[in-house]
TITORDREN-639134 format. One record per residue: residue number from 1; residue in three letters; x, y, z of N, C-alpha, C in turn. Coordinates in nm, 3 decimals, always signed. Layout:
<r marza="NUM" tormar="ALA" n_xx="X" n_yy="Y" n_zz="Z" ca_xx="X" ca_yy="Y" ca_zz="Z" c_xx="X" c_yy="Y" c_zz="Z"/>
...
***
This chain:
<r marza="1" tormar="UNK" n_xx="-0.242" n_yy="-1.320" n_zz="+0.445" ca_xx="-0.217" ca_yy="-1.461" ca_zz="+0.446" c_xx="-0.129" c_yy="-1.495" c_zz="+0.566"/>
<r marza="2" tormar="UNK" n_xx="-0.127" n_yy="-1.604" n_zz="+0.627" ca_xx="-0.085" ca_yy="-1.656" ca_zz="+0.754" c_xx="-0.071" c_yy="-1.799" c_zz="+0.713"/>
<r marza="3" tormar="UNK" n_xx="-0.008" n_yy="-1.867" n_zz="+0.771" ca_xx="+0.078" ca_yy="-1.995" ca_zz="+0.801" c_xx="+0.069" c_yy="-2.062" c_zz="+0.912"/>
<r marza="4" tormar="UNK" n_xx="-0.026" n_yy="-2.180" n_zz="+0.893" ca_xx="-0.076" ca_yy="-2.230" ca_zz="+1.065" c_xx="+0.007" c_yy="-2.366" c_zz="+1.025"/>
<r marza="5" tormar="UNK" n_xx="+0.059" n_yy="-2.437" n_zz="+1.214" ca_xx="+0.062" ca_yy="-2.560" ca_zz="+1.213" c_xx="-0.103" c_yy="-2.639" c_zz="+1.246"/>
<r marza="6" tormar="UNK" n_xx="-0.077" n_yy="-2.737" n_zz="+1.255" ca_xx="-0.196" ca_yy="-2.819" ca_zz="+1.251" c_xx="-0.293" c_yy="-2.788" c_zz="+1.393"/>
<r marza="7" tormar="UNK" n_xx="-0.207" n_yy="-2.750" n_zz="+1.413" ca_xx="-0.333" ca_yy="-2.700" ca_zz="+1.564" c_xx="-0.372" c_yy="-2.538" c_zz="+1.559"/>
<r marza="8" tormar="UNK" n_xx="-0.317" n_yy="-2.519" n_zz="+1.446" ca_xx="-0.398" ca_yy="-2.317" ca_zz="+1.432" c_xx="-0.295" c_yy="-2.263" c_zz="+1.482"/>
<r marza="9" tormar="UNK" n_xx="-0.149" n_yy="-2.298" n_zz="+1.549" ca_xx="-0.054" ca_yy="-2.195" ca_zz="+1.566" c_xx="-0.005" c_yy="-2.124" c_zz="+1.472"/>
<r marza="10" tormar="UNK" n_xx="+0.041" n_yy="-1.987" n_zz="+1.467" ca_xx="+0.145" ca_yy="-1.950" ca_zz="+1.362" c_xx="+0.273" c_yy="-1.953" c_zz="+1.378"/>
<r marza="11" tormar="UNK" n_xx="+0.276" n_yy="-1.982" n_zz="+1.218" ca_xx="+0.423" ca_yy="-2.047" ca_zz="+1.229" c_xx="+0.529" c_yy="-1.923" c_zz="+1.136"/>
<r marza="12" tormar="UNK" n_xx="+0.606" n_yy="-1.919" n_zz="+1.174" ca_xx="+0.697" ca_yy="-1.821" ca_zz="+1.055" c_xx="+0.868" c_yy="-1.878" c_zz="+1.056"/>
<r marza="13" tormar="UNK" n_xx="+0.896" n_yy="-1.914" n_zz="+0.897" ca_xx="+1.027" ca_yy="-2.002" ca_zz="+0.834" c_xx="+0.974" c_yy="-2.094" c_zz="+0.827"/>
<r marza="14" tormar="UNK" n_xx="+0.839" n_yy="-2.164" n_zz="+0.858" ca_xx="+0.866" ca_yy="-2.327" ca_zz="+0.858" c_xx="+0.740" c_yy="-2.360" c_zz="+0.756"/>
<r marza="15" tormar="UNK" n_xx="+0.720" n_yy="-2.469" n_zz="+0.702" ca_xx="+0.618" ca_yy="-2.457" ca_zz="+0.630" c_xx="+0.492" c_yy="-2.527" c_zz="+0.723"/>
<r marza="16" tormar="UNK" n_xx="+0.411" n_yy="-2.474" n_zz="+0.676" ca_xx="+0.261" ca_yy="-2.517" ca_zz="+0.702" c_xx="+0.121" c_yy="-2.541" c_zz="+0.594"/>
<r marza="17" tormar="UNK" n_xx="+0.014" n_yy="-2.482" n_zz="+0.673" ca_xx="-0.134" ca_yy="-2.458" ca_zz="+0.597" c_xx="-0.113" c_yy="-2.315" c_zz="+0.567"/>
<r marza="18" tormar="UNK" n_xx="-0.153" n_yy="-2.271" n_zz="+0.421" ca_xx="-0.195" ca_yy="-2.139" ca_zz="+0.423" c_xx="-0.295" c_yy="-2.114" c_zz="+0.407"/>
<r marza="19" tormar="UNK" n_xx="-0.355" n_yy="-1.985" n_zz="+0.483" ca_xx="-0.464" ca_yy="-1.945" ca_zz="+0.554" c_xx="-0.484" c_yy="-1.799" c_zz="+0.519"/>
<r marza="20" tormar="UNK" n_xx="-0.629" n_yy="-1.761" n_zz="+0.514" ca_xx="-0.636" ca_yy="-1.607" ca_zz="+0.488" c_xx="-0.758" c_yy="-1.559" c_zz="+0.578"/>
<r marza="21" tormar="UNK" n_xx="-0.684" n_yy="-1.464" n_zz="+0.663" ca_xx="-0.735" ca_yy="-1.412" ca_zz="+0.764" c_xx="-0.873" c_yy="-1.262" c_zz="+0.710"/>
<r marza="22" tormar="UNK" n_xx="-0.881" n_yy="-1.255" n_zz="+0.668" ca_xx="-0.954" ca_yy="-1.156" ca_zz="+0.523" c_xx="-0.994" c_yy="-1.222" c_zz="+0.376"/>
<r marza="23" tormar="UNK" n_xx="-1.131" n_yy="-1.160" n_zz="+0.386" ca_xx="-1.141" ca_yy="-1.226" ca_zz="+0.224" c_xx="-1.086" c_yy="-1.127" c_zz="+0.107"/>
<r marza="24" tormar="UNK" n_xx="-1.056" n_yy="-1.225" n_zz="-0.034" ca_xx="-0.992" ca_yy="-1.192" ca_zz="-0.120" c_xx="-1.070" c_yy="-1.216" c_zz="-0.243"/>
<r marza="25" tormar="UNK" n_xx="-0.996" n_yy="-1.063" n_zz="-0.352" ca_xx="-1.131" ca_yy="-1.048" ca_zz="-0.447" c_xx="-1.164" c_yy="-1.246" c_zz="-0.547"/>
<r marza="26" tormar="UNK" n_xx="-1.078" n_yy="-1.321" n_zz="-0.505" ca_xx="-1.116" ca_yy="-1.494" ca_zz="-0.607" c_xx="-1.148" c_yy="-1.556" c_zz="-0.508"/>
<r marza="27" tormar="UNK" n_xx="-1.193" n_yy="-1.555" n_zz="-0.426" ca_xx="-1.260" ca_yy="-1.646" ca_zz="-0.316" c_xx="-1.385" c_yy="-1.686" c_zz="-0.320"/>
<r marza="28" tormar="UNK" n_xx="-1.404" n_yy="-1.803" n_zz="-0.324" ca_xx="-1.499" ca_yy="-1.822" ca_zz="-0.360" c_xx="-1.646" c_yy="-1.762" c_zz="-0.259"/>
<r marza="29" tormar="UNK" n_xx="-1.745" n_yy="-1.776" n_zz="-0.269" ca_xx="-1.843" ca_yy="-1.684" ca_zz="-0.147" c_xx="-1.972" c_yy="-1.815" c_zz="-0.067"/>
<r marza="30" tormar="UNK" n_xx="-1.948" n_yy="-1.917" n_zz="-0.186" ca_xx="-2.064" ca_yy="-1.992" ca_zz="-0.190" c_xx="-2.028" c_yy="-2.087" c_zz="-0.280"/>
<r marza="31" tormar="UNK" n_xx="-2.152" n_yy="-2.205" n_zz="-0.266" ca_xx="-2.174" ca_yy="-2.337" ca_zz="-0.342" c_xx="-2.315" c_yy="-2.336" c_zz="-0.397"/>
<r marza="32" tormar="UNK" n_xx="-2.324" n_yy="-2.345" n_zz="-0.491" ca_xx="-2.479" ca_yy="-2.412" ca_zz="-0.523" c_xx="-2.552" c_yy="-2.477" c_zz="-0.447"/>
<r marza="33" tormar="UNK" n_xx="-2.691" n_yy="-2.485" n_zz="-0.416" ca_xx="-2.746" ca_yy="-2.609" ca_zz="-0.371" c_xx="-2.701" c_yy="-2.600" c_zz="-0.240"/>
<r marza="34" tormar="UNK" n_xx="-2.651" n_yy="-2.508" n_zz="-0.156" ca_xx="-2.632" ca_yy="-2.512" ca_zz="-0.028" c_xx="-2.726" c_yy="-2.384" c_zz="+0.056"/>
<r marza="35" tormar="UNK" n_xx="-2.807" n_yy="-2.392" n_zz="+0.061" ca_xx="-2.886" ca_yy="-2.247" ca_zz="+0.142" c_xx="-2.823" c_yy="-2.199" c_zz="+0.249"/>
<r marza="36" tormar="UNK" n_xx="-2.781" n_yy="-2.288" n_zz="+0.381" ca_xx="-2.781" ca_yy="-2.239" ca_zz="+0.475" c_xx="-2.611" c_yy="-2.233" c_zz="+0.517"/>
<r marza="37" tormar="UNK" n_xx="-2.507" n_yy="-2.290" n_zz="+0.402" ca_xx="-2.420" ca_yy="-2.232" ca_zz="+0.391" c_xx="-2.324" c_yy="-2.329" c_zz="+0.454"/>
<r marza="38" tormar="UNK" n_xx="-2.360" n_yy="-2.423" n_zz="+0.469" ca_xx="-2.275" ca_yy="-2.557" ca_zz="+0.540" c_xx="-2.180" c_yy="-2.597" c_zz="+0.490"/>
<r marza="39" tormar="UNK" n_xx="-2.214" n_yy="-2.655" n_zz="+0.383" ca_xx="-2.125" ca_yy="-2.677" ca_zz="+0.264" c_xx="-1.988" c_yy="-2.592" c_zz="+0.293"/>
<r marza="40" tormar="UNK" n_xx="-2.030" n_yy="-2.539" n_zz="+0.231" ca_xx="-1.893" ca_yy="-2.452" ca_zz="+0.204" c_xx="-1.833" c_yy="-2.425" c_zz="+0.350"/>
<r marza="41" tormar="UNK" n_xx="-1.908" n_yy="-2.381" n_zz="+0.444" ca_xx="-1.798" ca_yy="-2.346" ca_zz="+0.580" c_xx="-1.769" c_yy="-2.478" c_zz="+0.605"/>
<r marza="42" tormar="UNK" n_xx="-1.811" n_yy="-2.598" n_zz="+0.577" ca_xx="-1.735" ca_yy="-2.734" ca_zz="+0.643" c_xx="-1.605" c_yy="-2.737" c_zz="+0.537"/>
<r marza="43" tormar="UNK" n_xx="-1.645" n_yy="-2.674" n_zz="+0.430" ca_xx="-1.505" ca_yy="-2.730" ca_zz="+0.342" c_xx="-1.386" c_yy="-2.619" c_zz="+0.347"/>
<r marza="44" tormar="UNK" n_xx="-1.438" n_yy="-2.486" n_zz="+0.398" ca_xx="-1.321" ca_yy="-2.394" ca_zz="+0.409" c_xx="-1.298" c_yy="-2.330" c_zz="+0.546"/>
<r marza="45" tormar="UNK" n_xx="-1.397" n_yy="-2.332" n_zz="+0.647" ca_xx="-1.371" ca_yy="-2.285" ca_zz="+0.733" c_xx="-1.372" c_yy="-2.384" c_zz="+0.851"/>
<r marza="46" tormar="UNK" n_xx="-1.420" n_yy="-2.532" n_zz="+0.895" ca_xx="-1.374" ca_yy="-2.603" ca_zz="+0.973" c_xx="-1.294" c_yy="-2.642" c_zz="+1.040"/>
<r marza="47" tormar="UNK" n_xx="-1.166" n_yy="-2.630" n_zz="+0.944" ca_xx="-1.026" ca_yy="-2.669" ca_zz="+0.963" c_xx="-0.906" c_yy="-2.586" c_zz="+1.119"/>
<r marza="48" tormar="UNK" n_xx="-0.961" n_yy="-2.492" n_zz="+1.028" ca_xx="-0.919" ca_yy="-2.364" ca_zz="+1.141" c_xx="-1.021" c_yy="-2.217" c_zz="+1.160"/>
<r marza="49" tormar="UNK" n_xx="-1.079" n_yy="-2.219" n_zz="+1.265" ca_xx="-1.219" ca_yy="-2.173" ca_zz="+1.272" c_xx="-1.186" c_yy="-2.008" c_zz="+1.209"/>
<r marza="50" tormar="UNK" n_xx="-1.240" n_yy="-1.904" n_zz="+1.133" ca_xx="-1.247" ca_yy="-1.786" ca_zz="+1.138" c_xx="-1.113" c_yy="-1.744" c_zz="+1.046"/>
<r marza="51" tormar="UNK" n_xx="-1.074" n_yy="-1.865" n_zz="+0.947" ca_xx="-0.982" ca_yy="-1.847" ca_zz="+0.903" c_xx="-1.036" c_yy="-1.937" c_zz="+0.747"/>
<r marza="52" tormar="UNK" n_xx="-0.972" n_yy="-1.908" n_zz="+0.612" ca_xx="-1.035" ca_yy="-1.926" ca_zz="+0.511" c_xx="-0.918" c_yy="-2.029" c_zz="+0.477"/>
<r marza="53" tormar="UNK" n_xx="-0.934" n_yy="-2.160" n_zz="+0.457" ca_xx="-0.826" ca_yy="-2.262" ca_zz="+0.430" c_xx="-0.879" c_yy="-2.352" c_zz="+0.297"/>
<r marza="54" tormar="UNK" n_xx="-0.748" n_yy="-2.315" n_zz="+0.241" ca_xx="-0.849" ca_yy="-2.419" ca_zz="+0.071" c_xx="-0.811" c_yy="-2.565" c_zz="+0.086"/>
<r marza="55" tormar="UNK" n_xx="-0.718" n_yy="-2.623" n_zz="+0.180" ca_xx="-0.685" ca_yy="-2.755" ca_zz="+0.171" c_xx="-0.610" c_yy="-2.829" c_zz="+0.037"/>
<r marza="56" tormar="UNK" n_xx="-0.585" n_yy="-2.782" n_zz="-0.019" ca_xx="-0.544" ca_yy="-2.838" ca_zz="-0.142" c_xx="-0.358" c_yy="-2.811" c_zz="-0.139"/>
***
C-alpha cells in the first residue's frame, strides 16, 4: 500500500489517496456485464494509472 497526492506523487506523514501497488487476496477482479473490462479499470485504475485506487 502507498499514499499518493493528487497528482500520483508519494507522499509519507501526510495524508492522501490510498493505493495498492499489487493485488490483494479481497480485491475485487471484475464487474458483471463488462467483457472487455472498462468498467472496472475506469473505476479503479484511471485515477492513478497501474495503481489499484478504491476512491471511497
Amino acid at each position: 500500500m502507498t499514499v499518493l497526492d493528487p497528482q500520483g506523487r508519494e507522499l509519507r506523514d501526510t495524508p492522501g489517496e490510498l493505493v495498492c501497488r499489487n493485488a490483494f487476496p479481497c480485491m475485487p477482479t471484475g464487474f458483471w456485464n463488462d467483457p472487455d473490462g472498462a468498467r472496472y479499470h475506469g473505476a479503479y485504475f484511471e485515477r492513478f494509472p497501474g495503481c489499484w485506487h478504491h476512491g471511497d
